[in-house]
N, C-alpha and C positions, 0 to 999 in steps of 0.2 A: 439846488439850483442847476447843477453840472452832473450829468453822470458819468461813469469809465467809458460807456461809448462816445460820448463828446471829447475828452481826450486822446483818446485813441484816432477820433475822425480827425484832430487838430493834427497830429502826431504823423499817420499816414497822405493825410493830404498835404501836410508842407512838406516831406521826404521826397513824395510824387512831386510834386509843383519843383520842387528844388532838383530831383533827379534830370527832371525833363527840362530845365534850363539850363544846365550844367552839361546834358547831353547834346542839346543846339550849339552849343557854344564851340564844342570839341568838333562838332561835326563842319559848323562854320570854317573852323581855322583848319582842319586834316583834309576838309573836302569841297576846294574851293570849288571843280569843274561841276557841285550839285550833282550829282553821279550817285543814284540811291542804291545803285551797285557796291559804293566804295565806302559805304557810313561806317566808321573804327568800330571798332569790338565797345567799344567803353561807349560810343554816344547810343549801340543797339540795346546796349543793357540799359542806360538811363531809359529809352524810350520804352523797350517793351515791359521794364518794370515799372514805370510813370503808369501805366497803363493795368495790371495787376495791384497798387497799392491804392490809385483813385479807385477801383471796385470795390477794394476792403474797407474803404473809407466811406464810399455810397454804402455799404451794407452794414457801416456803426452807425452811419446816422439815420439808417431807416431804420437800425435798433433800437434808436435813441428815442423817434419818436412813435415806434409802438402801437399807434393808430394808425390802419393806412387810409382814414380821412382825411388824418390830420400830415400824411406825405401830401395824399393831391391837395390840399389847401394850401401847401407851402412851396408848391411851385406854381399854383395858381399865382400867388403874389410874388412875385421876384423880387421888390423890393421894399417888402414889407420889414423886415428883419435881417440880421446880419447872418443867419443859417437859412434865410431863404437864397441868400445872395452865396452865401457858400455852397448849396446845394445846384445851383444853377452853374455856378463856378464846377461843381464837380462832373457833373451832366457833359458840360461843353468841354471838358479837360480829358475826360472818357473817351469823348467824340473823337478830339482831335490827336491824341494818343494811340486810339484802334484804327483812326486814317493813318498815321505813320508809319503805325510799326504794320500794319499789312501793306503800305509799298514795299517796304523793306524786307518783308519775307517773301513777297509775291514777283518782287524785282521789278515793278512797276517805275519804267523810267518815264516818267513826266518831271523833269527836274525844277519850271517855278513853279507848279503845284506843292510839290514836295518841300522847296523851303520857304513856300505863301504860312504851309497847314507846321511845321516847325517853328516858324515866328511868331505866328498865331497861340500855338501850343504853350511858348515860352513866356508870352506876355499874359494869357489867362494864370499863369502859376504866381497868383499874389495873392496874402490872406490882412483880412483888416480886423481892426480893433479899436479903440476910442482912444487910444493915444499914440500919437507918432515915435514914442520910443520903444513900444510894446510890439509896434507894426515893424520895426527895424527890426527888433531880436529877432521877431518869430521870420522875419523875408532872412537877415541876417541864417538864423539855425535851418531854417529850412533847407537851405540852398547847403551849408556845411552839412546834415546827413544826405541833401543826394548827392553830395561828392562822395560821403562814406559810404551810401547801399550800393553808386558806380563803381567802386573801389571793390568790396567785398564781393559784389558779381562779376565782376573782371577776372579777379582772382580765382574764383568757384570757377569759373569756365574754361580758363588758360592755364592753371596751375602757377602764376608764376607774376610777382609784384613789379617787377623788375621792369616791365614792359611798358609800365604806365607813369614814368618818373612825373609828368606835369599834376598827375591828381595829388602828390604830395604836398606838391609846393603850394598849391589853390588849397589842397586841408590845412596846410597850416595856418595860411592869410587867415582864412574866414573862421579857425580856431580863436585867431589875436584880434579880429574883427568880435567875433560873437562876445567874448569876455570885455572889450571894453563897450560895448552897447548893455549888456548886460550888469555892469558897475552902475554905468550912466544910468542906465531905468531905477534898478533900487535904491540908490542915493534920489531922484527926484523924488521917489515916493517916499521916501524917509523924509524928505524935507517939506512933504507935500501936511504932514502932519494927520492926528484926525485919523480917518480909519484905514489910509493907505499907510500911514504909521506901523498902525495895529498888523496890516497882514505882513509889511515886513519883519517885523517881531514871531509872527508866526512860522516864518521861513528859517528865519536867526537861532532862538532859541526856543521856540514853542512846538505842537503838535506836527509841523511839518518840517523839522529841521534835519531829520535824521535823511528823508530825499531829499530835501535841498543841498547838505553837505555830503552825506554818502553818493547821491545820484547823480545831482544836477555837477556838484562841483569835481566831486572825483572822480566820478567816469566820464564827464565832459571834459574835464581839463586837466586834470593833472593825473591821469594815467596814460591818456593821450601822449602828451609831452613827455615823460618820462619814454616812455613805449618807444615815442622817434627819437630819441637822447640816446636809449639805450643801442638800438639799432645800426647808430650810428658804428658804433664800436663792432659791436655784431652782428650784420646783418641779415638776420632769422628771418624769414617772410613772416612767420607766426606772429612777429613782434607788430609789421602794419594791422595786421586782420585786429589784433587784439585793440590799435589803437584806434580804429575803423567800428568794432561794433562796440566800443568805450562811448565813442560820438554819438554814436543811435541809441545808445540808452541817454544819455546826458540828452539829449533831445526830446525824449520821452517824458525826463524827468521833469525838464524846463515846462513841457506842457500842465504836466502835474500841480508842479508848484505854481503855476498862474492861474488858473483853473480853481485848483480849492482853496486857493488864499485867496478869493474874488468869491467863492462860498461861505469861507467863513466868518468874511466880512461884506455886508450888504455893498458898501461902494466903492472896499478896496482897493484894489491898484488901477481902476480904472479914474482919468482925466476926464473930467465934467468943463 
């Protein structure tokens, strides 16, 4: 039903979409005079990475679908299908990512241009799904790895964690944020009975448990938390990065786990 390029497109484009709302946001509050001169270190990495991981992601799902007939049929219909509407989603999030991040390298000061095509940027970063608590995790995790891929290119560029004390306290939120949306979603589908039942069972103790509890949970959440626990006491910069790309696999995983437990069962965790 799913192949590893569809998770991967799910995986990169929420990172991107999550990068690049999380980098408007920083750039909102550090730079109110709109001054494309003065965007922080932390909102140029969300943008110009938002911008390199929507490509990787247009290039799985052109993988994905392998016919380049069947690319131009599917942006023939925009809203035919939920990957026609992602694919268009990807297109315009490209667009308006390659307009930002070349003001910002080009120094092009048109300042409401500049936070017209950033607002713009930040409300195309939403992905859907046929149930509203599936659509919270995945906006929920999204937005937590592009705090984590802002984080970990901050840090690649500056040498130094110290600098960016707010992306901690926002990784934490949307840490305790993600786990309880994530309880929330597999308790309904457990109680949903029937064969979102069944793919929870596959997540728990069947064919997918070993990502679901090695990946999703342990590198999502509890080496994360540990990592900043420990940190506390000694604060190693090693200790963030380690909790930073803990996040982006457990993000990865989560896609994983949604994706083939919705294969292995025809109706799965999807809400009719």
């Amino acid at each position: 039903m799913f192949s590893d390029f569809a998770i991967w497109y799910l995986f990169l484009a929420g990172t991107a979409g999550g990068a690049f709302l999380c980098a408007t946001v920083m750039d909102v509050r550090a730079n109110p005079g709109w001054d494309v001169r003065r965007v922080p270190l932390c909102a140029r990495c969300g943008m110009f990475g938002a911008f390199g991981l929507l490509a990787l992601a247009a290039l799985m799902l052109f993988c994905d679908l392998g016919n380049p007939f069947d690319i131009w049929y599917l942006f023939e219909s925009p809203l035919r299908s939920i990957v026609s509407m992602g694919a268009w989603l990807i297109m315009l999030g490209l667009a308006l990512s390659l307009a930002v991040s070349a003001m910002i390298a080009a120094k092009v000061d048109v300042p409401y241009l500049f936070r017209f095509l950033e607002i713009a940027g930040a409300v195309a970063a939403v992905e859907f799904w046929n149930t509203w608590l599936l659509v919270a995790l995945f906006v929920v995790s999204a937005v937590s790895c592009g705090c984590a891929f802002i984080s970990l290119s901050a840090f690649i560029l500056s040498g130094s964690a110290q600098r960016f004390p707010a992306l901690k306290g926002a990784a934490r939120l949307l840490r305790a944020a993600e786990l309880v949306v994530l309880v929330a979603f597999l308790a309904s589908r457990w109680l949903a009975g029937g064969a979102a039942q069944r793919s929870c069972e596959l997540l728990f103790s069947g064919q997918l448990a070993g990502i679901f509890w090695g990946g999703l949970v342990l590198c999502g959440f509890v080496i994360p938390v540990f990592a900043d626990l420990i940190a506390r006491v000694a604060p190693v910069p090693v200790l963030r990065q380690i909790s930073v790309a803990s996040t982006l696999t457990g993000g990865l995983c989560l896609r994983y786990c949604v994706v083939l437990a919705a294969s292995h069962t025809p109706v799965s965790l999807i809400v009719t």
